[in-house]
N, C-alpha and C positions, 0 to 999 in steps of 0.2 A: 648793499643797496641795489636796489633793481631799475634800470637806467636803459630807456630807447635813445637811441641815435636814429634820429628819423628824417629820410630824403634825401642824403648824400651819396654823394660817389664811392663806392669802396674800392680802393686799392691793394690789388694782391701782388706783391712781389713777387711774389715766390713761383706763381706761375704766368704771372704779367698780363695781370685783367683789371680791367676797370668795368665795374657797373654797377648802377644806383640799386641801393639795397639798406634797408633798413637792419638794423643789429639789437639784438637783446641779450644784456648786463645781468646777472646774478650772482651771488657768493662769489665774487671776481672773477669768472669765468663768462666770458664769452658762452652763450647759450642758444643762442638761434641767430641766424642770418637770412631775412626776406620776411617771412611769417614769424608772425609771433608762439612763443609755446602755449599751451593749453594753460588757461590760467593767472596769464599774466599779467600784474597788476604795478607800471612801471610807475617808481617812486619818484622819476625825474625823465625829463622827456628833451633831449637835447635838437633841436629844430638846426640839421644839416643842410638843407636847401640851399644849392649853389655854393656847398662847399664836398673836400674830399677825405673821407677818412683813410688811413694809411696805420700799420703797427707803429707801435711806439717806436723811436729812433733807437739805434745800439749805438754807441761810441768808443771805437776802442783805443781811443785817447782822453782825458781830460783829466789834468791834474785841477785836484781839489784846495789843494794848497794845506791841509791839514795833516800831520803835524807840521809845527815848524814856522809855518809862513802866513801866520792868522794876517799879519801888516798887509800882503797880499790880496789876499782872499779868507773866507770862512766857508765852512762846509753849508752851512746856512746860505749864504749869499748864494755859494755857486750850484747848487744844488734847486735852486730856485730858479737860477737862470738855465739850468737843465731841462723843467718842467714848462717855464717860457719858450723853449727850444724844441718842444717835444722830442725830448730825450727822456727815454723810460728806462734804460740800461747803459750803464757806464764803467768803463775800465778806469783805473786809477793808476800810473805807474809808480813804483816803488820812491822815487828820488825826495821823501820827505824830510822834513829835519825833528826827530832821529826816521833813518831809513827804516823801509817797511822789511827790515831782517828778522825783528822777532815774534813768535806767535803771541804775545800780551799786547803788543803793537799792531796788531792785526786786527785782532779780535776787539780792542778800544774803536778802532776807525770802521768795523762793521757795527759795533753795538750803538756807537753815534748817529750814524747813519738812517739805521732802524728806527731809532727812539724820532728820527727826525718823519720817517715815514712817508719818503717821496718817491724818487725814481733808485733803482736797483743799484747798489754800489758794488763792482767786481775790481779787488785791489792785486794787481800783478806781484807777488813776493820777490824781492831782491834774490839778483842769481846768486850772488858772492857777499859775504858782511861788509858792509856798510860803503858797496858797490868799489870798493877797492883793486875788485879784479883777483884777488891771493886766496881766499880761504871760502869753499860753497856754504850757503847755509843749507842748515836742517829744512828741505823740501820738502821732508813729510808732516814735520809737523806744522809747518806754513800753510800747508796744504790742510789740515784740522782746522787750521785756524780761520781758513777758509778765501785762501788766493785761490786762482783761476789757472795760474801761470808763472813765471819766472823771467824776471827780466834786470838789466840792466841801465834802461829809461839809456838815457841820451851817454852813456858813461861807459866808451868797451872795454873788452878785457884784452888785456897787450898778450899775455902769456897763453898762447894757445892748448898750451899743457892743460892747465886749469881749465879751459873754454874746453877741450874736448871730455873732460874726467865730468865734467857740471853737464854735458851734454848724454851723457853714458848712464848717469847719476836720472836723467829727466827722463830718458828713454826706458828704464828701468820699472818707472810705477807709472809710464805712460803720459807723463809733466811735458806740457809744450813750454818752449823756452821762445821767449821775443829777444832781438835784437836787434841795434840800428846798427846798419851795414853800414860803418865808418871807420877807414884803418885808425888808426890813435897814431901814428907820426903825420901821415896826408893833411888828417882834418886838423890835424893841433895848430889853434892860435886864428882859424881862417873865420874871419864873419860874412864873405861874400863868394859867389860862386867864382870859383877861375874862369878870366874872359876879358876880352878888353871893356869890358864896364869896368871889370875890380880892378885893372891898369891903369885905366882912365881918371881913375877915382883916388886911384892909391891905396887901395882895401887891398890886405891879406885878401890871398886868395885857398879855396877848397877846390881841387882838381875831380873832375870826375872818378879820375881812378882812384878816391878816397873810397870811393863806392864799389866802384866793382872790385879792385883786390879783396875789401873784406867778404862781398859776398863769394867769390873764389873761392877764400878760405870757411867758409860759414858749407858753402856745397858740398866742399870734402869732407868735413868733418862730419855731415849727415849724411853723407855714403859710408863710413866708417862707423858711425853709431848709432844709425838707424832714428835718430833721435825726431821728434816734431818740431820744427822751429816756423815761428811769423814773423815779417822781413817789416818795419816799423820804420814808413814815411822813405819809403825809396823815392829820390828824385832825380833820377837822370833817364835818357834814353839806353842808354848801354846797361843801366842796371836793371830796367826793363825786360831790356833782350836775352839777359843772363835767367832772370827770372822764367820768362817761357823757356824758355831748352831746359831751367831745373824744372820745371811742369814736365815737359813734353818729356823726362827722361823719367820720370815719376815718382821724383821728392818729394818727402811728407812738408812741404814749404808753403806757406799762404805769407801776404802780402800785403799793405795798405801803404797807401799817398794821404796828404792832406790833405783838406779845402782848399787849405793857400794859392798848395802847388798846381791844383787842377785851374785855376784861371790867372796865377802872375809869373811875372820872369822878372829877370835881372832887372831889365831896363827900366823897372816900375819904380825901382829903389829912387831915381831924379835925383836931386841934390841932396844924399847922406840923407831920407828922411827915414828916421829910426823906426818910425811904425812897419817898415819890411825887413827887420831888422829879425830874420828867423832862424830857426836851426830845426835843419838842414836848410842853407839858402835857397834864393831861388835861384833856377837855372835857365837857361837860351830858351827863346821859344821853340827849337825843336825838342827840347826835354818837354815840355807843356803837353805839345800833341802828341809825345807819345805815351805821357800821361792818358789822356786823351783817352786815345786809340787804346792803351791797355786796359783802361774800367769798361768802353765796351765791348771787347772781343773775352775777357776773363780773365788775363793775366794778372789784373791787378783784383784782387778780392772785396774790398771795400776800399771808403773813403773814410775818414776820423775827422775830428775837429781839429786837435791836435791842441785844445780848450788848454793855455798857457795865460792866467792871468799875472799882468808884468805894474809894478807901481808905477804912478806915475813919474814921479821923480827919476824911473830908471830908464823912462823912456827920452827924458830930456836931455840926454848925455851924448856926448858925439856917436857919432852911427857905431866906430868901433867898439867904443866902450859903453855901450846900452846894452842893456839885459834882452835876451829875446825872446821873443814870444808874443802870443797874441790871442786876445779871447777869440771865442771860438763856439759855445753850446748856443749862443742865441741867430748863429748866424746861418748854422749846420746847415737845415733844412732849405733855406733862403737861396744860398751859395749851390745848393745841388740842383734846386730847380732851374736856376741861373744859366748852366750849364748845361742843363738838356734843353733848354731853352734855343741857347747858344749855339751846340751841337746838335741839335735834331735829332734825339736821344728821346725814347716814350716812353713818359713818365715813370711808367713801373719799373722801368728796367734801368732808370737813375734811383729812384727810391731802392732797389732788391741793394743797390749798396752801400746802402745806410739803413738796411734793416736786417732783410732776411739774409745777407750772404756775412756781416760781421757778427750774426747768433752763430750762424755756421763756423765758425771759425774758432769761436767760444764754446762753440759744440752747446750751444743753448737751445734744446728742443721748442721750450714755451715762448721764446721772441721773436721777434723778425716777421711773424705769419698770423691772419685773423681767421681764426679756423673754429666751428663747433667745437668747444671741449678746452681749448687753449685760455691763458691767461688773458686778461680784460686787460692790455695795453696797449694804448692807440693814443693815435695823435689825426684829431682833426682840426683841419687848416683848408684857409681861403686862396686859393690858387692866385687866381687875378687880381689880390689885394697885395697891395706895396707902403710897405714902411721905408724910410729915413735911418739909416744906421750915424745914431749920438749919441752918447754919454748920458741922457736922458732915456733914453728908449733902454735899456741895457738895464737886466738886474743883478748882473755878476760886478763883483768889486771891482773889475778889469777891466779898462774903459779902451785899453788899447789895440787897436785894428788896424790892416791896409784899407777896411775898405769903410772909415768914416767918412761920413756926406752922401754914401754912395746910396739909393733904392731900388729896395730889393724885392723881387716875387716871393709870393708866397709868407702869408702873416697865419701862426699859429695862433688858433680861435679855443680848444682845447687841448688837454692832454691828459689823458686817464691810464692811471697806473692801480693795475690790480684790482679792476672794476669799481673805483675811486675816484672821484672826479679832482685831482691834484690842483688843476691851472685850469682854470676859464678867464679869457679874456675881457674885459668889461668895454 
């Protein structure tokens, strides 16, 4: 389909420019920018005017919930609320029931996907079978099967034996490995950050140094085997600072925070309300700002949603015993602006990370950037329009948030995946 975007602002992350420019749609490629090509005869003509276009969102969080957890979510549901989100590109972590350990299991959750024909599904193959931490799976054939990456989702490996042979293993056919940087005795058992809130409260607590030991041990082992790793939802200020010095010493390492963590702390939790009921918790408002401070100076790479849809029932359960997690794809876009908003942060350079720096990271040439020649995925959205976050507004199964009641900037008007008009708003 051949499709004008006419009169909006375009947003270039990638080199941080904003200006009104019209865009032409063909065979899903992006085809001109300002002038139209010779010839062209647009099949649909989408009226920008007073709003911004921006590349389609990348996420290098969101579970889908499939297999396993349809009671949750459906690949349908949330995948809908991806395209509500504009989100065109999305990671998936391995943690399904059964885990994403084998290449027939792989290959079912991309052909689903496709057949559904909305925004890009990149599924992270389990490092170890069925995330047990003992035995690697077959990387390369994971990798035919067509994962992105190797990870362990929320679940480390205790035996660094194994972590560094899986790491040897990734460095070998050039496989970046994710990991969350949590030791497995610190974090076991904790639902709240150590501090006098989790004192106060009576909550288990998770000690910062959950954080920095394993990234300690995560740095040497990538001095030892050269291996690519991405450091998945750091939230502390010390795990920050450990982060720049592995930059500045020149580890192949990249990094992401959540949404959550870039605007709450402890203290939001108030009385056990389970909707902050997250993993990794949140932490002191000086971890916040240096959140903060790390997505604009580079230390931190991107932002994710870290899209956890949790049932309701699991959310009505005492703060310690609630399930955690929190939707996330309809809020992405909303929640960043929020915070340049907040931070006096220019726009392209909150947007570069939620597009064009998590394609980088995924080593995705055709995402993140709206350029002649590249993929037709973009997400236009009304800057100065504010929606109501409710259980009604929401197309994902997962109703559960920190930030219901709350409105927010920025209401997504389209979103075109693969020069396809997926989602228009009515």
């Amino acid at each position: 389909m051949k499709i004008h975007i006419q009169g909006g602002t375009l947003i270039d992350p990638a080199v941080g420019t904003e200006q009104q420019q019209d865009i032409f749609i063909a065979a899903g490629k992006v085809v001109a920018i300002g002038n139209a090509p010779a010839d062209f005869q647009a099949e649909k003509t989408i009226d920008a005017k007073g709003l911004h276009i921006a590349p389609g969102l990348v996420d290098l969080s969101a579970r889908l919930r499939e297999p396993g957890y349809e009671h949750k979510a459906t690949l349908e549901s949330e995948m809908a609320a991806a395209l509500a989100g504009g989100v065109t590109s999305l990671v998936c972590p391995p943690d399904t029931d059964p885990t994403l350990d084998e290449p027939g299991l792989v290959e079912m959750l991309k052909f689903r996907a496709r057949n559904l024909d909305q925004a890009h599904v990149y599924p992270l193959g389990a490092l170890t079978v069925g995330l047990k931490g003992q035995v690697i799976t077959e990387m390369v054939e994971l990798t035919e099967a067509g994962c992105i990456g190797f990870s362990q989702a929320d679940v480390p490996v205790v035996d660094t034996q194994v972590l560094m042979r899986a790491l040897q293993y990734a460095n070998t056919y050039g496989y970046t490995v994710w990991l969350r940087p949590v030791d497995a005795y610190l974090g076991k058992g904790g639902v709240a950050a150590s501090g006098a809130l989790a004192s106060r409260l009576g909550l288990s607590g998770v000690p910062v140094s959950a954080e920095t030991i394993a990234l300690h041990t995560i740095f040497e082992l990538v001095r030892v085997t050269g291996a690519r790793v991405h450091l998945s939802h750091v939230s502390s200020a010390a795990g920050i600072e450990l982060m720049r010095a592995a930059k500045a010493e020149g580890l192949p390492v990249s990094c992401d925070v959540t949404v959550n963590h870039v605007h709450l702390i402890d203290l939001d939790i108030g009385y056990f309300d389970a909707q902050f009921r997250l993993d990794p918790p949140l932490r002191q408002q000086r971890d916040r700002e240096a959140i903060r401070a790390g997505l604009v100076d580079g230390t931190i790479d991107a932002i994710c949603s870290d899209h956890t849809p949790v049932d309701d029932d699991e959310k009505l359960l005492p703060f310690a015993e609630a399930t955690p997690g929190a939707t996330g794809l309809e809020l992405f876009l909303s929640l960043t602006v929020k915070w340049a908003d907040e931070a006096r942060v220019p726009l392209a350079k909150a947007l570069n990370r939620i597009t064009t720096a998590p394609a980088d990271v995924l080593k995705l040439d055709a995402a993140g950037r709206v350029a002649v020649g590249a993929a037709a995925d973009l997400c236009v959205f009304d800057r100065n329009a504010y929606w109501r976050v409710e259980p009604r507004a929401l197309k994902s199964q997962g109703h559960n948030t920190p930030f219901l009641g709350y409105e927010l900037p920025a209401r997504v008007m389209a979103t075109i995946v693969s020069g396809r008009v997926a989602f228009e708003q009515r």
